[in-house]
C-alpha positions as CSV (number, residue, x, y, z in Angstrom):
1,X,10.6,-12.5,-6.0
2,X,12.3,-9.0,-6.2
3,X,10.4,-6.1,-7.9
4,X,12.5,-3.3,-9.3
5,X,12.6,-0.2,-7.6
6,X,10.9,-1.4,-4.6
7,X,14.5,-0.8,-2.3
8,X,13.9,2.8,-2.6
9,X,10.5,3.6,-2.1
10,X,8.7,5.4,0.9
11,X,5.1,3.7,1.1
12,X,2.4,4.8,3.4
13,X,-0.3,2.4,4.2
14,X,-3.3,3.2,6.3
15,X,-5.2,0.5,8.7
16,X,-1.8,-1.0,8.9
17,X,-2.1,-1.7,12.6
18,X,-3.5,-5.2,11.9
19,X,-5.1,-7.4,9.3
20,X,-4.3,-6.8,5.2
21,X,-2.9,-3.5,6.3
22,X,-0.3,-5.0,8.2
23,X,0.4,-7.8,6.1
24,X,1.1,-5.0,3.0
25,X,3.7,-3.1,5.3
26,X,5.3,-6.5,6.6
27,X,5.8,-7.2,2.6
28,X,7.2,-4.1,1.7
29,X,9.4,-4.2,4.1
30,X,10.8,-7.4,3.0
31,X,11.5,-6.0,-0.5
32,X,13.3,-3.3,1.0
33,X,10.9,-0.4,1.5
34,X,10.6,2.2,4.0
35,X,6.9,1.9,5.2
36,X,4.8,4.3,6.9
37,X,2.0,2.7,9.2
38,X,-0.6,4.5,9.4
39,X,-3.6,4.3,12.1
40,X,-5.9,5.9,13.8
41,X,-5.1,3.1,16.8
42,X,-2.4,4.9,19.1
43,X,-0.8,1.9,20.4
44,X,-1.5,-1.2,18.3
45,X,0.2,1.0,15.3
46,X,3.2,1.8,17.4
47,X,3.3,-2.3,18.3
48,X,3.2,-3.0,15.2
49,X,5.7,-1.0,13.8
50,X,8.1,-2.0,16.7
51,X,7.6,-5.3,15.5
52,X,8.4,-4.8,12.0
53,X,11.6,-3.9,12.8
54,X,12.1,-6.3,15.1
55,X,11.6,-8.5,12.2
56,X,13.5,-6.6,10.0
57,X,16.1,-3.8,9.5
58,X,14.3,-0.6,11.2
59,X,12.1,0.5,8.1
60,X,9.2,1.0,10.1
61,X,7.5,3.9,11.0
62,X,4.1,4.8,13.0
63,X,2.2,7.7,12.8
64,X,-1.0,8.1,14.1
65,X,-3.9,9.4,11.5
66,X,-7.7,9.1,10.8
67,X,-8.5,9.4,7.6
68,X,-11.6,10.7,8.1
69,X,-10.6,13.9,9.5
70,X,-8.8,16.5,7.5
71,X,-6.7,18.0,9.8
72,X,-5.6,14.6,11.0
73,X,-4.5,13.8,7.2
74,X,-3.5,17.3,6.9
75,X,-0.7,16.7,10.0
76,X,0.6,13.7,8.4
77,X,1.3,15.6,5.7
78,X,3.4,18.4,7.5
79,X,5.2,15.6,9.3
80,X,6.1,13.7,6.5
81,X,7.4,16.6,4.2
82,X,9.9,17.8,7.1
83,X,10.7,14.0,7.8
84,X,10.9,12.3,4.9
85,X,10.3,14.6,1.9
86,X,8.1,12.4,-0.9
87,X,6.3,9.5,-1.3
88,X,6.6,6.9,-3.4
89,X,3.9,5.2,-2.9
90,X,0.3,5.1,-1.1
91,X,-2.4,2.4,0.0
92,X,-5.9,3.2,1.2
93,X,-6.4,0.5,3.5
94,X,-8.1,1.8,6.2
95,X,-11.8,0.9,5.7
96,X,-14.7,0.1,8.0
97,X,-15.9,-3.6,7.6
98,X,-14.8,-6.1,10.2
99,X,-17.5,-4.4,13.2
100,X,-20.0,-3.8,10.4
101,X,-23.4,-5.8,12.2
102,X,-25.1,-7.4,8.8
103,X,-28.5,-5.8,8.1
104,X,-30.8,-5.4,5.3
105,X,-30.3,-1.9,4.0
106,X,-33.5,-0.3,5.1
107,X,-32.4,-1.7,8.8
108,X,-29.4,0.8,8.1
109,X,-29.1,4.0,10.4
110,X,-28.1,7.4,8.3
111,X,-25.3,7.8,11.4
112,X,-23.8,4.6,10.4
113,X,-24.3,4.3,6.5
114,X,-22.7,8.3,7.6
115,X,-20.2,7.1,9.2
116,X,-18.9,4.3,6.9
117,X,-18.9,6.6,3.5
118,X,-16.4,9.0,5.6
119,X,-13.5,6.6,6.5
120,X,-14.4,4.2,3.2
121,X,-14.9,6.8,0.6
122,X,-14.0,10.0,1.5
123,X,-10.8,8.9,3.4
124,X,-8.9,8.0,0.4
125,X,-9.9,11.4,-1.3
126,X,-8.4,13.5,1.9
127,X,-5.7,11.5,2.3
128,X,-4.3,11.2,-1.2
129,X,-5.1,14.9,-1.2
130,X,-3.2,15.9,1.4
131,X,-0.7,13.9,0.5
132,X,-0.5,15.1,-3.5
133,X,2.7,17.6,-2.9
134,X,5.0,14.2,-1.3
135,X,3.6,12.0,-4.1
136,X,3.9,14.9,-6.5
137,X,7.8,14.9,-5.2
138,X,8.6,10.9,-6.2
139,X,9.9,10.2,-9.7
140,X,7.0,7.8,-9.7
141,X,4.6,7.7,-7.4
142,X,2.3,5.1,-7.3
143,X,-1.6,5.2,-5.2
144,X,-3.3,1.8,-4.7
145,X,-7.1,2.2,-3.6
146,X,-8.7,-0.9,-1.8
147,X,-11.5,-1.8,-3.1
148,X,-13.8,-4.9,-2.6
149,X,-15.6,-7.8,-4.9
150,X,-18.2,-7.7,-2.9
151,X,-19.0,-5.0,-5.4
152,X,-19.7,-8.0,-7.9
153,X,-21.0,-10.2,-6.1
154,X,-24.4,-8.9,-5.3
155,X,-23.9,-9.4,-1.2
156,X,-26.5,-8.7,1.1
157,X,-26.3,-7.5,4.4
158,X,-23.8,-4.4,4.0
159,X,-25.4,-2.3,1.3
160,X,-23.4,0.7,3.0
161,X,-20.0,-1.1,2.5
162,X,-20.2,-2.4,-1.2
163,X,-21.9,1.4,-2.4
164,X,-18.4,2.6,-0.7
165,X,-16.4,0.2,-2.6
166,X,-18.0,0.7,-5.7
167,X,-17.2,4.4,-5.0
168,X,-13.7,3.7,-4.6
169,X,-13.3,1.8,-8.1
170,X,-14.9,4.8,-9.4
171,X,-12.8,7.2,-7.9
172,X,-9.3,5.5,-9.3
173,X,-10.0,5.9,-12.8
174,X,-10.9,9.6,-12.2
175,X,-8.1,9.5,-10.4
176,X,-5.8,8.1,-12.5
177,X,-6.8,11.0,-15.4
178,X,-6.5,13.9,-12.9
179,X,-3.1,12.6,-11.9
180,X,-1.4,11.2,-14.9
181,X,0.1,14.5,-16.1
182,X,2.2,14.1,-12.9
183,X,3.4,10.6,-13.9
184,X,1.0,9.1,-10.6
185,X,-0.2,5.9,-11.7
186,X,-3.3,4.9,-9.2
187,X,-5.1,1.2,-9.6
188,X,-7.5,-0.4,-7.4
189,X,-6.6,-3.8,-6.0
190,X,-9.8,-5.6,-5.4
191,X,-9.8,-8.5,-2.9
192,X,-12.4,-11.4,-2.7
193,X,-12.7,-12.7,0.6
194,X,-9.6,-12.7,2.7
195,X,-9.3,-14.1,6.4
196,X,-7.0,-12.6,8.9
197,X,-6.2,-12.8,12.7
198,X,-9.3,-10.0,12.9
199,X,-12.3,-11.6,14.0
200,X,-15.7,-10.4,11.7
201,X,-19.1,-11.4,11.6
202,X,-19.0,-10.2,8.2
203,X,-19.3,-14.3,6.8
204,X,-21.0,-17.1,7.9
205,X,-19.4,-20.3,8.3
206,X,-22.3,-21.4,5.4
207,X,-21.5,-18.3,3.5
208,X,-17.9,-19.1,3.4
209,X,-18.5,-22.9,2.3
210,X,-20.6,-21.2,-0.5
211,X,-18.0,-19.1,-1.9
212,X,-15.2,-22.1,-1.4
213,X,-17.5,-24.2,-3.6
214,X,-17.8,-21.2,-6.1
215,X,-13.9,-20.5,-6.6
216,X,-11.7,-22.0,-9.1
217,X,-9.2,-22.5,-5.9
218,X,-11.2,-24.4,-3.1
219,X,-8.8,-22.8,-0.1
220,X,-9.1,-19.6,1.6
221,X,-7.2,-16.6,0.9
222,X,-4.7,-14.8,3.5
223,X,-3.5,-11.8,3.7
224,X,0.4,-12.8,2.1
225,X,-2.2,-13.7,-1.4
226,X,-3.1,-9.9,-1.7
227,X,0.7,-8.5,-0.6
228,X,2.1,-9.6,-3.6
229,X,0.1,-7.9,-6.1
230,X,0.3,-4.2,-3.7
231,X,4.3,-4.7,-3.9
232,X,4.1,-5.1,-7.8
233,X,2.1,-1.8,-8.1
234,X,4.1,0.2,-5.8
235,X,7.5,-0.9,-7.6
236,X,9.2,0.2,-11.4
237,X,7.7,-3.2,-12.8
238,X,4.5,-1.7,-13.5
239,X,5.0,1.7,-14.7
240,X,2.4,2.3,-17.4
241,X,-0.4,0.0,-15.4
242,X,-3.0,2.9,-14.5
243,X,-6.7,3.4,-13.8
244,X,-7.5,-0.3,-13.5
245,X,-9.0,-2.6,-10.7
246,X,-7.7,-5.8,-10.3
247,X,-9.6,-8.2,-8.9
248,X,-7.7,-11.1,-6.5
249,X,-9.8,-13.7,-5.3
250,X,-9.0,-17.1,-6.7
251,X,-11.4,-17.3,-9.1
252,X,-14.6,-16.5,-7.7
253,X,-15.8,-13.4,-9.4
254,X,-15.2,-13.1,-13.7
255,X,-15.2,-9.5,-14.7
């Protein structure tokens, strides 16, 4: 399936040296886009992006950036604007959760809950910040936070990473107010669980039987099940969708 627009747009997505992140640049570039990969991981984000285009036609591009630092996002954006000149498109991707060692929350360290709320929450605020001018630039620029359904389910063990995510839905509806006047649409695509060539200690092999049993769709989601819906948010096809979190996750979570 072709979305309309897509051929044109520049798209950065963060934590793109691996995992979901990857997968949304590999789709992108498939419809057409030019893709920025983002990562704070010097070499696997320039491997990555080398492979891209060895996949593809030469529409990838790495750049090395940690959201959690302001002058980091704040050099991305001075390379970009004398490189590129807008962007059409953002996903907040990078997030801490695959290293994440499952404790009750009273077990959690200030340093790491710290440490977490920086890249998870305040990331996507710096970075879409820094970036406002190049998104400000596109005809229709489009933001896609990442959010979680861990959010909905009640899980135990990383009280630190569902506050973050529940932070992020909050933050694209305020978003999506403060930015409208601009014509910036920004939506929150919320994934259920989602397996990936990155190893996590994150589920239990129980755990994961449980939620199997629980979904309307008794198979596990990959990252191609999430790509989809990040491609139809970044194109023309959904132009007056903003402020809202969409939840992917075969049928496990009702809002």
């Amino acid at each position: 399936m072709s979305y309309t627009g897509i051929d044109t747009k520049v798209v950065v997505v963060t934590g793109a040296a691996q995992g979901i992140g990857l997968g949304y640049a590999r789709r992108l570039i498939t419809e057409g886009a030019t893709v920025i990969l983002a990562d704070r991981a010097a070499a696997a984000v320039e491997q990555a992006a080398a492979r891209l285009n060895d996949e593809g036609d030469g529409k990838a591009f790495a750049y090395v950036v940690d959201v959690a630092d302001p002058c980091s996002c704040a050099d991305l954006a001075r390379e970009l604007s004398t490189q590129v000149g807008r962007i059409d498109g953002l996903i907040n991707n990078a997030a801490i959760f695959s290293t994440i060692a499952m404790k009750p929350f009273w077990e959690i360290s200030v340093d790491e809950w710290d440490q977490l709320m920086t890249v998870n929450l305040k990331g996507p605020w710096l970075l879409t910040s820094a970036l406002l001018p190049l998104l400000r630039a596109s005809d229709a620029a489009s933001v896609i936070n990442i959010g979680s359904d861990a959010v909905n389910m009640g899980r135990p063990g990383y009280l630190h990473y569902v506050a973050s995510k529940g932070g992020v839905t909050g933050m694209t509806f305020s978003m999506s107010h403060e930015l409208g006047e601009f014509g910036i649409r920004v939506n929150t695509l919320s994934p259920g669980p989602v397996y990936t060539e990155v190893h996590r200690d994150t589920v239990s092999a129980t755990q994961k039987d449980a939620m199997l049993t629980r979904q309307a769709l008794h198979r596990t989601a990959g990252p191609d099940d999430m790509t989809s819906l990040a491609v139809f948010l970044i194109s023309d096809d959904s132009s007056y969708l903003t402020g809202q979190t969409i939840s992917v996750n075969g049928g496990l979570i009702h809002r």
